[in-house]
Backbone as CSV, one residue per row, in Angstrom:
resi,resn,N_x,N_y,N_z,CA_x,CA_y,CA_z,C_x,C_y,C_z
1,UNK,-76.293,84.160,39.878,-76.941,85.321,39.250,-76.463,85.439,37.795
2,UNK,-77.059,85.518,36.929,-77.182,85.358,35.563,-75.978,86.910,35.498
3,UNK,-75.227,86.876,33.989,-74.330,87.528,33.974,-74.289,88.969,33.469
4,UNK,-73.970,89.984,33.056,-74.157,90.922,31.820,-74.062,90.443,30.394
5,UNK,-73.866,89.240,29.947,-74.240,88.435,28.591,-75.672,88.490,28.834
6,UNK,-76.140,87.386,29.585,-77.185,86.645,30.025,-78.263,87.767,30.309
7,UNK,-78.295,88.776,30.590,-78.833,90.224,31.699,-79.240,91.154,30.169
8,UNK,-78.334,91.332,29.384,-78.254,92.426,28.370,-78.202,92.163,26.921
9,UNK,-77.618,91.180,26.724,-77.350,90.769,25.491,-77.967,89.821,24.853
10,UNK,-77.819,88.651,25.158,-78.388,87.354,25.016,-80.328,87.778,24.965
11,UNK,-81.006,88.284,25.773,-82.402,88.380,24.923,-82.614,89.298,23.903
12,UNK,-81.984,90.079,23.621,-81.826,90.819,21.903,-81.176,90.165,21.344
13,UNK,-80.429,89.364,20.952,-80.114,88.016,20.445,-80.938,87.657,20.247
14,UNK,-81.646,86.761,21.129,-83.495,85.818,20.827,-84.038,86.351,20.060
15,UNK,-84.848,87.778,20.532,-85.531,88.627,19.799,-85.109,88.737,18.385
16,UNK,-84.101,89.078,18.228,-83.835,89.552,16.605,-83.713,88.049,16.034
17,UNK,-83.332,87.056,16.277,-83.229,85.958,16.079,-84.515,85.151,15.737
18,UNK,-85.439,85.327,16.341,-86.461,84.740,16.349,-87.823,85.362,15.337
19,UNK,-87.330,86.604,15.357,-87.862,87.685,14.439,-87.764,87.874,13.290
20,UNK,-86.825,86.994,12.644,-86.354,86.555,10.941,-87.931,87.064,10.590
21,UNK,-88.039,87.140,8.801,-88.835,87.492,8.164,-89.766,85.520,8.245
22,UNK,-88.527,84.917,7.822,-89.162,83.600,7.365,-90.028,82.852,8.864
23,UNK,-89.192,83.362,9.709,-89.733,82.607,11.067,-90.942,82.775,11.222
24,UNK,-91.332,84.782,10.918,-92.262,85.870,11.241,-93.548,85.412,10.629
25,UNK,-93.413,84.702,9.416,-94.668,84.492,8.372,-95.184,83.382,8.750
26,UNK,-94.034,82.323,9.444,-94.610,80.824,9.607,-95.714,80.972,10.685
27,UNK,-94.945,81.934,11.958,-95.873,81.994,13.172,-97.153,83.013,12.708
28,UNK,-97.069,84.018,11.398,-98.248,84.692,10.997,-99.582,83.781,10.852
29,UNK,-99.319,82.401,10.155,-100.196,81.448,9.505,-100.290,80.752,10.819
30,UNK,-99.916,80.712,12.142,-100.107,79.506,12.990,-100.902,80.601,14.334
31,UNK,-100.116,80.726,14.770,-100.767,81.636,16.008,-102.329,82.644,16.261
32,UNK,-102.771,82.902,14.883,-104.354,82.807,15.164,-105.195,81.908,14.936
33,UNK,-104.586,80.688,15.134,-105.585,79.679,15.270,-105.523,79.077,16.443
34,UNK,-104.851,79.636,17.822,-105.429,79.543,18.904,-106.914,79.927,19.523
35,UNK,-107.761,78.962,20.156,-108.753,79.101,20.634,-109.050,79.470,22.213
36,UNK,-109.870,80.243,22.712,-109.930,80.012,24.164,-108.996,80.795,24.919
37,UNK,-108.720,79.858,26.302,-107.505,79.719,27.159,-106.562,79.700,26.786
38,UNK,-105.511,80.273,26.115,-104.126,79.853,25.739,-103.199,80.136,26.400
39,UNK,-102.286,78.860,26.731,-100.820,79.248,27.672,-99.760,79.232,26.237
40,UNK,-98.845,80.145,26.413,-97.694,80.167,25.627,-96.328,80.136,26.333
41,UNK,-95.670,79.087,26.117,-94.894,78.684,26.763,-93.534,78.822,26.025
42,UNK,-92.334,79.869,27.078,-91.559,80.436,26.161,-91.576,81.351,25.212
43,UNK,-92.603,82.397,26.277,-93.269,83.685,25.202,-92.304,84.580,24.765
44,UNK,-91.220,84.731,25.511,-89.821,85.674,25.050,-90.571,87.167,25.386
45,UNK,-89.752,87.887,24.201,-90.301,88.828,24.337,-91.961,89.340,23.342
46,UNK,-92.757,88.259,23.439,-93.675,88.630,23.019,-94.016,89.153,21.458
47,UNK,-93.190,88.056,20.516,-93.223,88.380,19.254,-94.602,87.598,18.939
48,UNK,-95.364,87.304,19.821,-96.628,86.669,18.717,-97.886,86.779,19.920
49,UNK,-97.620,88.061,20.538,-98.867,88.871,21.309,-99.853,89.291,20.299
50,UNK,-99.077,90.279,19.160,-100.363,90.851,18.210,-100.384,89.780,17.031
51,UNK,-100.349,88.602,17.090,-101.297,87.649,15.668,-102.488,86.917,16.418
52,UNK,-102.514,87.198,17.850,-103.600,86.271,18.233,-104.730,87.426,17.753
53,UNK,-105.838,85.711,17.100,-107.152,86.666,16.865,-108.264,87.092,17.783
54,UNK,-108.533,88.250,18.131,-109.723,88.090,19.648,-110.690,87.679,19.164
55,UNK,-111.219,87.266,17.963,-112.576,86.501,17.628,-112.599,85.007,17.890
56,UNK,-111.412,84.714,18.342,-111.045,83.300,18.578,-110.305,82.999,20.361
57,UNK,-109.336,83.921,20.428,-108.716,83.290,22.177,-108.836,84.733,22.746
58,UNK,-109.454,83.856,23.926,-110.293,84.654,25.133,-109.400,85.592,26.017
59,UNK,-108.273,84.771,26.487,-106.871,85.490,26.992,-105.465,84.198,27.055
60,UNK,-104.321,84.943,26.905,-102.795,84.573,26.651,-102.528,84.552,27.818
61,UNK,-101.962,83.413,28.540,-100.965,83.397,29.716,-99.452,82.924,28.869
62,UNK,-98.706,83.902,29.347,-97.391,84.020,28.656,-96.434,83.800,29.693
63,UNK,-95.492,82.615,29.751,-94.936,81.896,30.864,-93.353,81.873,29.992
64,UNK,-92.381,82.236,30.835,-90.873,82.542,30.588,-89.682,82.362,31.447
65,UNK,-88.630,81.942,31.349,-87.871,81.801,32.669,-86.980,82.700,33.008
66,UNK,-87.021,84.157,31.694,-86.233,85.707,31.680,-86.958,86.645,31.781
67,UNK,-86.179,86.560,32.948,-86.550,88.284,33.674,-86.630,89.332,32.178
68,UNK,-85.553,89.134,31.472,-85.536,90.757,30.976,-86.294,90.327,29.296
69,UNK,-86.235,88.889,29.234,-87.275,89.131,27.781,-89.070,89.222,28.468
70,UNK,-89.364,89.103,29.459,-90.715,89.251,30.276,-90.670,90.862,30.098
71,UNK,-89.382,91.365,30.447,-89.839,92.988,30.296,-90.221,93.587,28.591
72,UNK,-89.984,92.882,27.983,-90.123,93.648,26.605,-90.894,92.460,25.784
73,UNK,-91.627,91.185,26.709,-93.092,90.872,26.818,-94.068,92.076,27.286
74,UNK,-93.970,92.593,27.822,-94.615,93.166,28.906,-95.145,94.417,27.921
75,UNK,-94.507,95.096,27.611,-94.154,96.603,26.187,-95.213,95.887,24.942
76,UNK,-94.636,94.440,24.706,-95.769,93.830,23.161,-97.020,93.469,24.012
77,UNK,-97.161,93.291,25.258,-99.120,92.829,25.482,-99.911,93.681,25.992
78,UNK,-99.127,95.456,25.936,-99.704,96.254,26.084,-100.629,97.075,25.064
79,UNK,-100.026,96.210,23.522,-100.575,96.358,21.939,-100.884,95.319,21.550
80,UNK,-101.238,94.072,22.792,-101.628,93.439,21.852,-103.447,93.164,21.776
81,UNK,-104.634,92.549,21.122,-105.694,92.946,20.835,-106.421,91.862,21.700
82,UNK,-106.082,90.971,22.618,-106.546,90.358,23.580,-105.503,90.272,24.914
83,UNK,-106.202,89.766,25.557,-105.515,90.266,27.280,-104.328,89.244,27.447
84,UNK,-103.339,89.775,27.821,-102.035,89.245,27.813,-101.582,89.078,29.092
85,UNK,-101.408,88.080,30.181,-101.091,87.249,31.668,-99.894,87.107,31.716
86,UNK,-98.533,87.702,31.959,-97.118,86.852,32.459,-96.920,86.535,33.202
87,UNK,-96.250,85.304,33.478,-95.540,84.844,34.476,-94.347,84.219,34.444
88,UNK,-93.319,84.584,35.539,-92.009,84.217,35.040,-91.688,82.505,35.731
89,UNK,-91.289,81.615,34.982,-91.450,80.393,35.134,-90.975,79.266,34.263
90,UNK,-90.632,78.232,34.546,-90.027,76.976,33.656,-91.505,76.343,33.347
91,UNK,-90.911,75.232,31.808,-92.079,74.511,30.892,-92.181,73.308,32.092
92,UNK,-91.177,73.065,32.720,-91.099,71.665,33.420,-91.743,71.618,34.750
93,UNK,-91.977,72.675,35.128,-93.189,72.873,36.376,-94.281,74.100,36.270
94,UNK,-95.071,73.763,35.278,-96.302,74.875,35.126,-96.781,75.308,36.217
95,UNK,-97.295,76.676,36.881,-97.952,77.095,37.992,-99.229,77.051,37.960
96,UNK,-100.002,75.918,37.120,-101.534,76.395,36.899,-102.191,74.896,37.092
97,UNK,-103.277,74.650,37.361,-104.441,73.215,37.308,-104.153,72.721,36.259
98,UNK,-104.740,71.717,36.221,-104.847,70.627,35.517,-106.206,70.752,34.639
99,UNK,-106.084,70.667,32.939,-106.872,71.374,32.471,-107.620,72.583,32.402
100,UNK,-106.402,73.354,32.380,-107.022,74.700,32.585,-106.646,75.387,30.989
101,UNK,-106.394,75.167,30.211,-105.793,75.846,28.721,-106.917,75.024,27.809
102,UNK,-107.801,75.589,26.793,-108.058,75.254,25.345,-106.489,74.844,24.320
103,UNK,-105.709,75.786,24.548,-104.613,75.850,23.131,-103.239,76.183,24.006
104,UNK,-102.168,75.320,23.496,-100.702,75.758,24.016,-100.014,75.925,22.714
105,UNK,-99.258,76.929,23.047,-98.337,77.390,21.616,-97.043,77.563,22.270
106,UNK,-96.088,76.307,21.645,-94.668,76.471,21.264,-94.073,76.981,20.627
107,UNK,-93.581,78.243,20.081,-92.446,78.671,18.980,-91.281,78.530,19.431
108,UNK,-89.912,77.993,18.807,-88.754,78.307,18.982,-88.490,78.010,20.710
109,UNK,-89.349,77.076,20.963,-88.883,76.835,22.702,-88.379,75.700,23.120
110,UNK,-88.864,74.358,22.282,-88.657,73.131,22.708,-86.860,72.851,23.001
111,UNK,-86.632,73.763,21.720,-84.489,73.890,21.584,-83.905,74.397,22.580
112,UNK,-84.798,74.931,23.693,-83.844,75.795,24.975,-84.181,75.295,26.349
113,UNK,-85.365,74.498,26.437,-85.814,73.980,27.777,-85.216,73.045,28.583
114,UNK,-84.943,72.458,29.861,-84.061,71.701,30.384,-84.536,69.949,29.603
115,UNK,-85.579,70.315,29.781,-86.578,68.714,30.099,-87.251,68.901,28.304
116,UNK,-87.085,68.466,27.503,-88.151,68.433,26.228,-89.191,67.676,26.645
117,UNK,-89.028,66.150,27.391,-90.231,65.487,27.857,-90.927,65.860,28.752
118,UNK,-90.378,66.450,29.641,-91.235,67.117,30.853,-92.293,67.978,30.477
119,UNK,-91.842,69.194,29.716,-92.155,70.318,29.147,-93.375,69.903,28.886
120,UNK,-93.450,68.735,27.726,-94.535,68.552,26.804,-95.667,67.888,27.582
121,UNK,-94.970,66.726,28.704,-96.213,66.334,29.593,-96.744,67.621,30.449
122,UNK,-96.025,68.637,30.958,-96.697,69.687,31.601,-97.453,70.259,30.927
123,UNK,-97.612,70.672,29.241,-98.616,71.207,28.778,-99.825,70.186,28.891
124,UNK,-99.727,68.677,28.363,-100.395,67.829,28.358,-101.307,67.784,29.752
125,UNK,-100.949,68.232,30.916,-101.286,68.267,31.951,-102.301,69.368,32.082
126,UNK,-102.356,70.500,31.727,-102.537,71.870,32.000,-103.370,71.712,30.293
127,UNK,-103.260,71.273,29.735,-104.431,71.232,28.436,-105.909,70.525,28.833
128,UNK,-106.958,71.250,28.366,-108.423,69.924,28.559,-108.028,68.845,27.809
129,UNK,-108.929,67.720,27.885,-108.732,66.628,26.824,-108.939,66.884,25.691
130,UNK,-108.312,66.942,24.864,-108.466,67.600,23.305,-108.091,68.006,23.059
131,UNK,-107.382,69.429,23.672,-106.834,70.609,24.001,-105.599,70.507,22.425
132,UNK,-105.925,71.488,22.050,-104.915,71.885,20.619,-103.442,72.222,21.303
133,UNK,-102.348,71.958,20.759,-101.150,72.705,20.359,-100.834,73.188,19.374
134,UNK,-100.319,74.236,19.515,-99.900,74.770,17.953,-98.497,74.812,18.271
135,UNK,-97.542,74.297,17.267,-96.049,74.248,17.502,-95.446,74.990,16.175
136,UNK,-94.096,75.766,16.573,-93.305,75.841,15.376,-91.902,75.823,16.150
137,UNK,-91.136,75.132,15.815,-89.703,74.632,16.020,-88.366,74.012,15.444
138,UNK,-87.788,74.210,15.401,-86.707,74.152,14.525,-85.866,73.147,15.427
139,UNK,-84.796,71.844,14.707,-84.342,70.864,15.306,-83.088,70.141,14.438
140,UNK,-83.386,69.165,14.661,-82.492,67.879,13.887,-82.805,67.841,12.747
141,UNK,-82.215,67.828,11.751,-82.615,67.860,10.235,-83.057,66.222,9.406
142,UNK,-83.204,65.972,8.500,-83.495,64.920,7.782,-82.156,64.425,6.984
143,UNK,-81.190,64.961,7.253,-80.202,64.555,6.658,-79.409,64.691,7.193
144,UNK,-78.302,63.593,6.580,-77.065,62.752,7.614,-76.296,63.850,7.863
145,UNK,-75.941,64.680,6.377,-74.542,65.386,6.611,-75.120,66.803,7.557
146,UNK,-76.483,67.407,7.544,-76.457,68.277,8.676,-76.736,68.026,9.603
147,UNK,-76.887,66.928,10.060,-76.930,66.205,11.259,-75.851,66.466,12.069
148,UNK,-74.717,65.849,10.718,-73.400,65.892,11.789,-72.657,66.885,11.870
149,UNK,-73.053,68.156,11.075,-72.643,69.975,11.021,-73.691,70.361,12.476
150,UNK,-75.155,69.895,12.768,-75.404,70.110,13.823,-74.611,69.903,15.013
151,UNK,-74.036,68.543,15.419,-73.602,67.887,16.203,-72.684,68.342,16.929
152,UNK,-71.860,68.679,15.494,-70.435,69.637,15.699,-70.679,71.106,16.529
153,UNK,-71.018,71.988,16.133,-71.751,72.827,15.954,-72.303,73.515,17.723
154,UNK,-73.292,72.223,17.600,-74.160,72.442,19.418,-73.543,72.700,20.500
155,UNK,-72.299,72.381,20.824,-71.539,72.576,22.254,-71.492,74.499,22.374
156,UNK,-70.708,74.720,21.417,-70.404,76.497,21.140,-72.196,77.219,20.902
157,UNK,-72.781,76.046,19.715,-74.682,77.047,20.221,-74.722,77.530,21.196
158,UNK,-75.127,75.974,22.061,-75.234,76.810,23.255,-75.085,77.410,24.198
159,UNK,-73.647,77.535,24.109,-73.362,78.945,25.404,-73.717,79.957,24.371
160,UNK,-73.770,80.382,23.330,-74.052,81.924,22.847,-75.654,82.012,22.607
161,UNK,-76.173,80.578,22.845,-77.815,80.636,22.005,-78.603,80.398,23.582
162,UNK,-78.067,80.713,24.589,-79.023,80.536,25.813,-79.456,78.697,25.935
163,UNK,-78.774,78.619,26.038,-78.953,76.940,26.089,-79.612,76.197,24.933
164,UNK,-79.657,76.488,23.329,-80.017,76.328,22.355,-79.850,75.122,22.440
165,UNK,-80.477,73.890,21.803,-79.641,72.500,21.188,-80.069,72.806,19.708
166,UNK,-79.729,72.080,19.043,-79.836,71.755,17.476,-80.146,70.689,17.189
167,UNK,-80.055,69.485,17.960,-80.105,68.125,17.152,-81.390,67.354,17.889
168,UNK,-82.158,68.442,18.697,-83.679,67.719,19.066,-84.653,67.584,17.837
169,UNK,-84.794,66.394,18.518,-86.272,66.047,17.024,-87.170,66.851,17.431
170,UNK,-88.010,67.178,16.780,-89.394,68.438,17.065,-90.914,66.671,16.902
171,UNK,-91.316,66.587,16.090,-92.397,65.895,16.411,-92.373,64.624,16.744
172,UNK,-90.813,64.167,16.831,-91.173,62.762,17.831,-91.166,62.773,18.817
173,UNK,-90.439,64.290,19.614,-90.621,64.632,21.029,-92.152,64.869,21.170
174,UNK,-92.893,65.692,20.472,-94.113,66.040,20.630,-95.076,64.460,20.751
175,UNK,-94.830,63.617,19.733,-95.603,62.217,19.512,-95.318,61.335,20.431
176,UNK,-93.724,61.438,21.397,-93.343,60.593,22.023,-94.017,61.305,23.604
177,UNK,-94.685,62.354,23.995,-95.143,62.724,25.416,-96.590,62.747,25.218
178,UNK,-97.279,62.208,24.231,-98.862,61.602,23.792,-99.415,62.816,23.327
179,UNK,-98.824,63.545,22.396,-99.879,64.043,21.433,-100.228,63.376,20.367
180,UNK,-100.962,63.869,19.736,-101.938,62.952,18.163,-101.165,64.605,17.256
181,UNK,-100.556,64.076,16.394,-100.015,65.121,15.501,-101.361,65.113,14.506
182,UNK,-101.921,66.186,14.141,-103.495,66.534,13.321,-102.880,67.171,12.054
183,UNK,-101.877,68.248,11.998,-101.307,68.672,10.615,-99.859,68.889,10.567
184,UNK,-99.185,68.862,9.912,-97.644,69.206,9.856,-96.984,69.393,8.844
185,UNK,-96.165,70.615,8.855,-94.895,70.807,7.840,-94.090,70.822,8.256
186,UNK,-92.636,70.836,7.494,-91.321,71.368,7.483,-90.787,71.660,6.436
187,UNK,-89.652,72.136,6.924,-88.952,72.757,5.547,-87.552,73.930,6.202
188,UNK,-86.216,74.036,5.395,-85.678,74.799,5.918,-85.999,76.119,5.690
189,UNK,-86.113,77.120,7.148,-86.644,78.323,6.572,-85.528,79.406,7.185
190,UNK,-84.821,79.013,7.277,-83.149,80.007,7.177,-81.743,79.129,7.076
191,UNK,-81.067,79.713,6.928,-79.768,79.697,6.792,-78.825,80.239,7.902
192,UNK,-77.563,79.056,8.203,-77.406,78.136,7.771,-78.337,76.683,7.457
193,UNK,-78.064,76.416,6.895,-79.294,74.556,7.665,-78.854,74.118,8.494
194,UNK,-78.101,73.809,9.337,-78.248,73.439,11.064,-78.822,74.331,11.805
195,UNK,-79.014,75.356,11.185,-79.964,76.131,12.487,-81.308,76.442,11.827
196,UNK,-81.115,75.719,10.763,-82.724,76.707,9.889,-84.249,75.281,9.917
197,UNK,-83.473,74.113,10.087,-84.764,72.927,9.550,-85.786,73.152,10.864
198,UNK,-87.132,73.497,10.376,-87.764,73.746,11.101,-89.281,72.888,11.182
199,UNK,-89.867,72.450,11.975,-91.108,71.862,11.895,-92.236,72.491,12.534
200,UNK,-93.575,72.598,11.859,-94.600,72.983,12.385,-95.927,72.951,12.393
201,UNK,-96.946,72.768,12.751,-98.040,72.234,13.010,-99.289,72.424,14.215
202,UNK,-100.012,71.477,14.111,-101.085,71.214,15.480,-101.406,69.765,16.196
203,UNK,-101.336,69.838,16.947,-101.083,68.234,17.635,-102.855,68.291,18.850
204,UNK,-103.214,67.223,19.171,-103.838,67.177,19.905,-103.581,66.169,21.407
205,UNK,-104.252,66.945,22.655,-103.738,66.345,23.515,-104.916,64.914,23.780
206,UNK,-104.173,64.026,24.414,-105.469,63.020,24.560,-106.125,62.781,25.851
């Protein structure tokens, strides 16, 4: 049974964490360009319920493996402007068919999941053929020396960051479980830089 860290603390952590100004603007420009069906995987507490556009996605299934960031999911998809679905659940065994999603959106999730490869074939699974991702994620940097400030660094992340890593690649995990990467940036968008290099984009499934 998860602890009073884990229970109380640790998802207001996420939340405020994930809620940076710089994080806030990247997912402003990405998250209404979901279409359709969208599963969001690693919805937390529902910081990107109100950017979906309803002229564009039909309804949000919002899939999480915390009890208590699902509850204050639950508070954001009651404001948010299309119909909002939770379910509490891991990326590595989706509860839904096979092609059942238009669009999957990653923020800030790929760094906490057991399986990064699993994860990504389960969306791949649960996407139509074509099926968009929209990703934003933060990882392994492009350079040696924060590489090895990551490295250092990751053991202590993650017991305080909910099983955080730091030194996952973001789009060769995505390129290496058969998506077609269609647009992409990066760039560091906080501080420190081991926790700030972030990548983001749209990938297609095949």
């Amino acid at each position: 049974m998860p602890g009073f860290y884990d229970r109380h603390i640790l998802p207001r952590l996420i939340q405020c964490g994930c809620a940076s100004e710089a994080f806030a603007r990247r997912r402003a420009a990405l998250i209404p360009r979901a279409v359709g069906e969208v599963i969001e995987v690693g919805c937390g507490g529902g910081l990107n319920f109100g950017l979906y556009d309803p002229a564009r996605a039909a309804r949000v299934t919002g899939i999480d493996p915390s009890a208590p960031l699902l509850a204050m999911a639950e508070a954001a998809a009651g404001q948010a402007r299309v119909p909002i679905a939770l379910d509490e659940g891991t990326a590595e065994a989706l509860p839904f068919p096979d092609a059942s999603f238009d669009t999957a959106v990653l923020t800030f999730t790929l760094c906490s999941v057991a399986d990064p490869h699993r994860s990504l074939q389960e969306l791949r699974r649960v996407l139509k053929p074509g099926g968009l991702l929209l990703f934003c994620e933060h990882g392994s940097a492009p350079e040696a020396s924060v590489r090895r400030w990551q490295a250092r660094v990751e053991p202590l992340w993650k017991v305080i960051a909910g099983g955080c890593h730091l030194t996952r690649p973001v789009v060769g995990s995505i390129t290496g479980a058969g998506f077609e990467i269609a647009d992409h940036g990066q760039g560091y968008l906080k501080y420190p830089r081991f926790v700030g290099w972030t990548e983001w984009g749209t990938a297609r499934s095949g």
